[in-house]
C-alpha positions in Angstrom: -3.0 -18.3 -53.6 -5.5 -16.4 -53.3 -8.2 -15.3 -56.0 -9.0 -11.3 -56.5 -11.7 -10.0 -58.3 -12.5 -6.3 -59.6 -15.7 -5.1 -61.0 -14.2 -2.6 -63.0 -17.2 -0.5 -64.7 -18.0 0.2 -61.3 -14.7 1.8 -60.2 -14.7 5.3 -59.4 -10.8 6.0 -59.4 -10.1 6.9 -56.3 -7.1 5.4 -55.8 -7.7 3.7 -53.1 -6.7 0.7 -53.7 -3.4 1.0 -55.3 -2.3 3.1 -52.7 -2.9 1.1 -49.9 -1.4 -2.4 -52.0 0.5 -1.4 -54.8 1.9 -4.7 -54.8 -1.1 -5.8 -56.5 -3.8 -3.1 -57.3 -2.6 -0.1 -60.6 -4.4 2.3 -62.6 -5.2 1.6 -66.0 -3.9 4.2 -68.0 -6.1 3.0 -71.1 -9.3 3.9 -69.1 -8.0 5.1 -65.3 -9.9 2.3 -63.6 -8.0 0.3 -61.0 -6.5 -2.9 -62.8 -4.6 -6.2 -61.1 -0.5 -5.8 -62.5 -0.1 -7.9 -65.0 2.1 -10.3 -63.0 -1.0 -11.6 -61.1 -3.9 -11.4 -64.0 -5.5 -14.6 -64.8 -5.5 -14.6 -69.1 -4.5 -10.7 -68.9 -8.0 -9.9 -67.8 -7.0 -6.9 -65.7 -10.0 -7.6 -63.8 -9.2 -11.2 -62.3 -6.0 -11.8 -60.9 -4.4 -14.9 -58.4 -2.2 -13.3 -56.0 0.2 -15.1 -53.5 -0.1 -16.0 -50.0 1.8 -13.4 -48.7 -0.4 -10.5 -50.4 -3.4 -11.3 -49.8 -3.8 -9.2 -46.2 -2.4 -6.6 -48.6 -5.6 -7.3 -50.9 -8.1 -7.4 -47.9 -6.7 -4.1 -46.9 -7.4 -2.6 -50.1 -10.4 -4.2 -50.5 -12.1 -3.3 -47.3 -10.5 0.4 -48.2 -12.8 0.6 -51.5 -15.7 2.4 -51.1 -17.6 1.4 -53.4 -17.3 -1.9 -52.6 -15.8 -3.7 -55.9 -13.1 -5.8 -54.8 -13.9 -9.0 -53.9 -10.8 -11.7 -52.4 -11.5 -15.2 -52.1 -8.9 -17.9 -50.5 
């Protein structure tokens, strides 16, 4: 598992990321800011989420595709 992090008041909505892994990445249509699907959020928080083994070159993809920079995957 690995751990994947969004710093969501500094999204842009590009869609960036949940078009390159839409396994894992969705826009919020509360606020349009990308969001972690439910399946993976840690406590809901659409901002944390633990994602399995065999997405997380999926995350690194989208994260490395951001550009701002918000996406942060750790393990």
């Amino acid at each position: 598992m690995a751990k994947v992090t969004i710093e969501r008041p500094e999204c842009i909505s590009c869609e960036s990321c949940w078009t390159v892994c839409p396994e894992i990445f969705e826009q919020d249509p509360a606020d349009g800011l990308s969001s972690i699907k439910k399946e993976y959020r840690v406590n809901d928080n659409p901002a944390e989420g633990e994602v399995p083994d065999d997405l997380i070159d999926c995350a690194i993809e989208a994260a490395d595709a951001c550009p701002v920079a918000i996406i942060e995957v750790e393990g």
